[in-house]
C-alpha positions as CSV (number, residue, x, y, z in Angstrom):
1,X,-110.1,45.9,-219.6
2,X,-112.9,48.4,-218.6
3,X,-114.0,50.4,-221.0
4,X,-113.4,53.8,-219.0
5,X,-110.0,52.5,-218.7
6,X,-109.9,52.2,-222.7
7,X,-110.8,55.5,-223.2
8,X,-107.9,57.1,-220.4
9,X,-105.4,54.9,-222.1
10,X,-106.0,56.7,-225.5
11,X,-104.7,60.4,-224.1
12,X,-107.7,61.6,-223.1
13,X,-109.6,61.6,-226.1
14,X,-113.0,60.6,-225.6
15,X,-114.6,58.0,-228.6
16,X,-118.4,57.7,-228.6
17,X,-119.8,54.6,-229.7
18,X,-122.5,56.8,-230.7
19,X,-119.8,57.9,-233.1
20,X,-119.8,55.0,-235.6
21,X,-123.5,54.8,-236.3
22,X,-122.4,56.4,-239.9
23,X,-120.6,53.5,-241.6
24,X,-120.6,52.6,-245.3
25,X,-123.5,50.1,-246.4
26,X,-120.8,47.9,-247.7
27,X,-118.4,45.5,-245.8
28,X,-114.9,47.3,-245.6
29,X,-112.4,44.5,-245.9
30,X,-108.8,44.5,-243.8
31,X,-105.8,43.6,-245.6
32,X,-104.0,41.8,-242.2
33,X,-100.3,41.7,-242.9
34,X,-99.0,39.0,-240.5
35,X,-95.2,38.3,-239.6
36,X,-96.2,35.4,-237.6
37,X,-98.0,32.5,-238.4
38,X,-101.8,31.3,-238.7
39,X,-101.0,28.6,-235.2
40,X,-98.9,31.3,-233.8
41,X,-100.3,34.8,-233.7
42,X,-99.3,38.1,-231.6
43,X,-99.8,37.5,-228.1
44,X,-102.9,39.5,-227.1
45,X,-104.2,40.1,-230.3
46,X,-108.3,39.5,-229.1
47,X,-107.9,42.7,-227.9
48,X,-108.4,44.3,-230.9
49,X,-111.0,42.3,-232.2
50,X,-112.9,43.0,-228.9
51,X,-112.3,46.8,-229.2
52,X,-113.6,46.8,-233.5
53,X,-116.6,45.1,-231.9
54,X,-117.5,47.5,-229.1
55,X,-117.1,50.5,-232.0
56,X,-119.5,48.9,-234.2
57,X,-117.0,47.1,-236.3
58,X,-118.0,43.3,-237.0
59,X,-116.6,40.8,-238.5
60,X,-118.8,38.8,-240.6
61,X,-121.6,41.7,-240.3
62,X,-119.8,45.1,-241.7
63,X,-115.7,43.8,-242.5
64,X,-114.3,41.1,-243.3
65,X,-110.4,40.1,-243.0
66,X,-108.4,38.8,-245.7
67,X,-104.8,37.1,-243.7
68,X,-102.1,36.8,-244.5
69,X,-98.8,35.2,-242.8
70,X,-95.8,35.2,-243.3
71,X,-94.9,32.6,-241.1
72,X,-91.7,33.9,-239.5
73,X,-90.3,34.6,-242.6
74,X,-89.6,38.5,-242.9
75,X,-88.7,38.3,-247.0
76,X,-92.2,36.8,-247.8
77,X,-93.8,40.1,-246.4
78,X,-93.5,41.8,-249.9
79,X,-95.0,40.0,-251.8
80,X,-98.0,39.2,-249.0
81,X,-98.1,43.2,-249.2
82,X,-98.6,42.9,-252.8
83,X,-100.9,40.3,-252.5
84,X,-103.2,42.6,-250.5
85,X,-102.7,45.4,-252.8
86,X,-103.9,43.5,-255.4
87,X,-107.4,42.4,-253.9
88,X,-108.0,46.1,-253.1
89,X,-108.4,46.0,-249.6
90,X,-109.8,49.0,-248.1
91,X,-106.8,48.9,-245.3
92,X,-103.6,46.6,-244.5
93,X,-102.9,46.3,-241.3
94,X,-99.8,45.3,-239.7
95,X,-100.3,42.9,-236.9
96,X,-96.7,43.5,-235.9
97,X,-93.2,45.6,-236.0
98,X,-91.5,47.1,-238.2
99,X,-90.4,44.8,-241.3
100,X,-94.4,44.3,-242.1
101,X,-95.2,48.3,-241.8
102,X,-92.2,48.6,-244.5
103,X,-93.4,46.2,-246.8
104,X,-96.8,47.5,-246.8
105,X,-95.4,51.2,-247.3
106,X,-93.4,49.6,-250.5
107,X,-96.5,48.3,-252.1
108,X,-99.1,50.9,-252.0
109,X,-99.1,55.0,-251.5
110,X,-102.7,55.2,-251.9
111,X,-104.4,52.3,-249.2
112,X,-104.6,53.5,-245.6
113,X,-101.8,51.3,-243.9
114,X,-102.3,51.6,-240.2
115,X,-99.2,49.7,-237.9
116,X,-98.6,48.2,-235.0
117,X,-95.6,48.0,-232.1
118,X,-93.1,49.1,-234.9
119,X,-89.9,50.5,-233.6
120,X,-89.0,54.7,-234.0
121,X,-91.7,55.4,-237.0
122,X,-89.9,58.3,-238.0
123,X,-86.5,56.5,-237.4
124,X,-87.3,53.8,-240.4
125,X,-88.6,55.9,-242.5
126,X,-92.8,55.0,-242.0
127,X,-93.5,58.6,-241.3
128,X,-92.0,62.1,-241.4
129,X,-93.7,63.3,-238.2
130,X,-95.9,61.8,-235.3
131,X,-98.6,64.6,-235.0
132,X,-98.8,64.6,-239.3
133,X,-97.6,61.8,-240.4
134,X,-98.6,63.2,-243.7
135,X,-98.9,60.1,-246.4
136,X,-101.3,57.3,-246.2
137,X,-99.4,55.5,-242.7
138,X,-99.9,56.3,-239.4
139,X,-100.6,53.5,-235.9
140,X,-99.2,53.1,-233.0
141,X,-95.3,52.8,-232.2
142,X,-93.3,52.0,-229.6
143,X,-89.2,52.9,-229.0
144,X,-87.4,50.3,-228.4
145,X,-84.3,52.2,-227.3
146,X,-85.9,54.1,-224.5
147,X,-86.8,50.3,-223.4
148,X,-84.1,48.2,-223.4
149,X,-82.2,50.3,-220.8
150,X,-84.5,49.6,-217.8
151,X,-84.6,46.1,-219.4
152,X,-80.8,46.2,-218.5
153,X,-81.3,47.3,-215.3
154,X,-84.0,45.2,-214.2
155,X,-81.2,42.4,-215.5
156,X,-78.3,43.4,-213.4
157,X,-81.1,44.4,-209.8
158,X,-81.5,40.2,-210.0
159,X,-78.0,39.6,-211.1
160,X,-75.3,41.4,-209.0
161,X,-72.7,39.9,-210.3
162,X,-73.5,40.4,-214.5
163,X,-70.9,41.7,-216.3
164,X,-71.4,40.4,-220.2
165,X,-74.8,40.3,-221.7
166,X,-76.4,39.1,-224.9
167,X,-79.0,40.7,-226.5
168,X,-80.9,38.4,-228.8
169,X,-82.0,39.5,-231.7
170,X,-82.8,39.3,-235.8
171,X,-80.2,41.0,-238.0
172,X,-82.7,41.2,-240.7
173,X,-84.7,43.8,-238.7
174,X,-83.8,46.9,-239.6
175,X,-85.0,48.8,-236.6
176,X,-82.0,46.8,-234.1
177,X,-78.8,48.7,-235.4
178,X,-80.0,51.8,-233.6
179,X,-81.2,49.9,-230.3
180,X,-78.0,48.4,-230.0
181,X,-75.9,51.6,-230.6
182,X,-78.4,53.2,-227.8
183,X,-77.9,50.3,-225.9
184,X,-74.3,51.4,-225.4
185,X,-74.6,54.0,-222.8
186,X,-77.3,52.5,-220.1
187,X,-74.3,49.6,-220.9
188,X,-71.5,51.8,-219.3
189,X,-73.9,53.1,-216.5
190,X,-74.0,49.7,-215.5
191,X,-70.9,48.6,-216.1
192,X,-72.0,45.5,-218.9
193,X,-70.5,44.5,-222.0
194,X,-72.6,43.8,-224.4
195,X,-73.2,41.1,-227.0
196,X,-75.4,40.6,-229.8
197,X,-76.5,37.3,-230.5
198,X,-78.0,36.8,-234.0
199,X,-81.1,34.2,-234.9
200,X,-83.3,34.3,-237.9
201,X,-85.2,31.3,-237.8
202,X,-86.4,29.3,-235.0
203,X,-83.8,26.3,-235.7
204,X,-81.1,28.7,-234.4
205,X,-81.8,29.2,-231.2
206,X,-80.8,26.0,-229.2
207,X,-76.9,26.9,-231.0
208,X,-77.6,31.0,-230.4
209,X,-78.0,29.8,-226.5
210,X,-75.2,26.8,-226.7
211,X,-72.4,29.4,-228.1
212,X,-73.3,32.3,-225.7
213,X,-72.6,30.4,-222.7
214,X,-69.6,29.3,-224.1
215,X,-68.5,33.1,-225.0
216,X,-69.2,34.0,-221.4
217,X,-72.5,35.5,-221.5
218,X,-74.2,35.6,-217.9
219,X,-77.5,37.5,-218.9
220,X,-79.9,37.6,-221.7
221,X,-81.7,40.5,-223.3
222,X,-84.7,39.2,-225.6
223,X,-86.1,41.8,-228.0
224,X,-89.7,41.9,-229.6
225,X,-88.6,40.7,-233.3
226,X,-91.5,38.6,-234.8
227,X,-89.3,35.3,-234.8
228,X,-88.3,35.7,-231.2
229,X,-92.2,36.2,-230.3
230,X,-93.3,33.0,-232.5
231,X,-91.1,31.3,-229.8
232,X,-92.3,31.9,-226.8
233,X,-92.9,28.7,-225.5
234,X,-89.5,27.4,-226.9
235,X,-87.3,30.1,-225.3
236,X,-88.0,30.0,-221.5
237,X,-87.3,26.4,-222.1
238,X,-83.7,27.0,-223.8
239,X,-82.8,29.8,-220.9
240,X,-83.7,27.1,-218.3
241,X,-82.0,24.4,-219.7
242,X,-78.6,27.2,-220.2
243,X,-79.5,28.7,-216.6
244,X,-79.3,31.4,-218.6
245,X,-81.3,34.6,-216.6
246,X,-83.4,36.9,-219.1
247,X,-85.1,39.3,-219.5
248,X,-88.3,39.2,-222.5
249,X,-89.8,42.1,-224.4
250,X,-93.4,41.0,-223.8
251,X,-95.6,39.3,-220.9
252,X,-96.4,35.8,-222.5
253,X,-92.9,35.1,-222.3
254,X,-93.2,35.1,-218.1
255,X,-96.4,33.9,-218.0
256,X,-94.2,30.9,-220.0
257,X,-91.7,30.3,-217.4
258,X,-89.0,33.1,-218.7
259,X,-87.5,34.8,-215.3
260,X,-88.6,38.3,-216.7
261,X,-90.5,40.3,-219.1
262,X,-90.1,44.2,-219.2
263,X,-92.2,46.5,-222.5
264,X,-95.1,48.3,-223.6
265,X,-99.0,46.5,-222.6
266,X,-99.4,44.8,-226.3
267,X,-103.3,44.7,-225.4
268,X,-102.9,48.6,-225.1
269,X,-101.1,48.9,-228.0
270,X,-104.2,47.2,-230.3
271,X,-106.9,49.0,-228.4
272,X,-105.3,51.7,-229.6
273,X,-104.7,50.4,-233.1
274,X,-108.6,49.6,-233.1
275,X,-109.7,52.7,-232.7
276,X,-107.4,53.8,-235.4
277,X,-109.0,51.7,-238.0
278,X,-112.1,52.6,-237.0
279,X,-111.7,56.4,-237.5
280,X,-109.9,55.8,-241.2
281,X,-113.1,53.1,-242.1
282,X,-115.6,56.1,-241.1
283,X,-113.5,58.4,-243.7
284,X,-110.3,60.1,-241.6
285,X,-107.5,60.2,-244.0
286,X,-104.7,58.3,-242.5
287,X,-102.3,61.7,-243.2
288,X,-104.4,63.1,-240.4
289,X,-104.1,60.6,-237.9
290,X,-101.5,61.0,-235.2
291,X,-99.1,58.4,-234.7
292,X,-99.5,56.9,-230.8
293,X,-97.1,56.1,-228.6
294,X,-96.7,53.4,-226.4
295,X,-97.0,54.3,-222.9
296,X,-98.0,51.7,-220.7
297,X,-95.2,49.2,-220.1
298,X,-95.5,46.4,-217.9
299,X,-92.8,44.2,-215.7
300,X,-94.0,40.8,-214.8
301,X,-91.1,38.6,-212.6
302,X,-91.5,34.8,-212.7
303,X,-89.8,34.4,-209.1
304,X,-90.4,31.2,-209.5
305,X,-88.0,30.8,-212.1
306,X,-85.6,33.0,-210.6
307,X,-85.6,31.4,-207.6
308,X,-85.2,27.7,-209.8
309,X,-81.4,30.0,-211.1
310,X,-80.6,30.3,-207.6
311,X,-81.5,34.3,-207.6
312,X,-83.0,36.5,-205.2
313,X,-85.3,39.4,-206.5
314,X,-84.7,42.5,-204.4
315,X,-87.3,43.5,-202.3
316,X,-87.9,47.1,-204.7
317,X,-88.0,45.3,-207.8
318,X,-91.0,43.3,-206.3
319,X,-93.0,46.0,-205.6
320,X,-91.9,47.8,-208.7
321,X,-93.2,44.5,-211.0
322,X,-96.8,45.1,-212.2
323,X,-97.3,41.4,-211.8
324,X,-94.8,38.5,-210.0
325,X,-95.3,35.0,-210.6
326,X,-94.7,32.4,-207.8
């Protein structure tokens, strides 16, 4: 990405590189709170090792990062948090959603805890307001619920006939109740029944996949839970091998074979994180720093996977998708 392009992603606030010339002689160490694992990280993540670099951020030179992973396994995030606290990090970030922004939040009032692609901040309880998020959290969120109705939409433009779809997700995420219950109505617009389909750990899926067939279920909904993401090479296979059609949260799952993918620009979303840090590391209390927004989505359509299910992409939906696979 260009940085001009950077810069108008960011709302129109201009960043100087000129700007973090006054750093602290010390290296600042990052606390990185990982749901995924060390083989499988975020997709797009070099982003925001690119952007720390272009703001004078190095790693090796001026901060270091101490990992940690949690390896798809939401309960060990607690104790990772406290881990970090521990070590006195100058600043935990979360790589990713929700449950890690939570756990962080629970170990420490005092480090700057910056987060990223977390469902309705305010709606979990990381912050009381976007604009002044007023303790020591703030990042970049995204909301989930505003999502997942064109997600449905998008589903039923390729699949005429849907009626009953599953949305996949992990119960232990606390940010799905409310996506679900404002799932309901975009649901009855479109005249779906819907059906959540629970996994928790990768092991699940093939029998997640296996029972919704059997219960009917002609569509798929994929959300952007940790464990779903650390499977994105396993999942296109499964809907392919249950002719399953779905739709995916994020663009690696497309670029994998899945049929769809409809959300937020990840790479945006830890641009944005980067220059985040960067402010806080320079001195900005994190009670002053406003709380972003994803607000470039993307829709990629594999047409070559829907056209392996026997489906035909409407013409619109073509030149709506910001990328199509063939």
């Amino acid at each position: 990405m260009r940085r001009r392009d950077a810069v108008a992603l960011l709302g129109g606030v201009a960043f100087c590189p000129l700007a973090v010339v006054a750093q602290p002689a010390r290296t600042m160490t990052i606390g990185m709170l990982s749901p995924f694992s060390q083989d499988i990280g975020p997709p797009a993540f070099d982003a925001f090792e690119n952007e720390l670099r272009s703001l004078g951020w190095r790693p090796g030179e001026n901060i270091a990062f101490e990992y940690r992973w949690a390896d798809g396994k939401p309960e060990r995030l607690p104790v990772l948090a406290a881990e970090l606290v521990e070590l006195k990090v100058d600043l935990i970030f979360d790589l990713w959603g929700t449950p890690a922004a939570l756990a962080a939040k629970s170990a420490t009032a005092t480090i700057p805890i910056v987060f990223c692609a977390t469902g309705d901040a305010i709606g979990v309880g990381l912050v009381t307001s976007l604009s002044r998020p007023g303790g020591n959290v703030t990042g970049v969120t995204l909301i989930t619920e505003l999502t997942i109705g064109k997600q449905l939409e998008f589903l039923k433009a390729v699949v005429p006939r849907l009626s009953r779809v599953g949305v996949l997700i992990n119960p232990t995420n606390p940010v799905y109740g409310p996506v679900l219950r404002a799932s309901e109505v975009p649901a009855v617009a479109l005249n779906l029944q819907l059906q959540a389909i629970a996994v928790t750990d990768a092991g699940e899926f093939d029998s997640a996949f296996s029972a919704a067939v059997k219960d009917g279920v002609e569509g798929l909904v994929a959300l952007r839970d940790a464990v779903i993401i650390m499977n994105r090479a396993q999942l296109p296979a499964l809907a392919a091998k249950y002719r399953l059609p779905t739709i995916f949260a994020v663009k690696e799952f497309a670029d994998r074979g899945g049929m769809m993918s409809y959300g937020p620009h990840i790479g945006d979303m830890y641009l944005r994180c980067a220059h985040i840090i960067a402010n806080i590391l320079k001195g900005q209390h994190p009670a002053d720093v406003p709380v972003e927004q994803a607000s470039r989505f993307e829709l990629v359509i594999n047409l070559k996977t829907a056209n392996a299910l026997g489906l035909i992409v409407p013409p619109w939906l073509l030149a709506r998708a910001d990328e199509v696979i063939e």
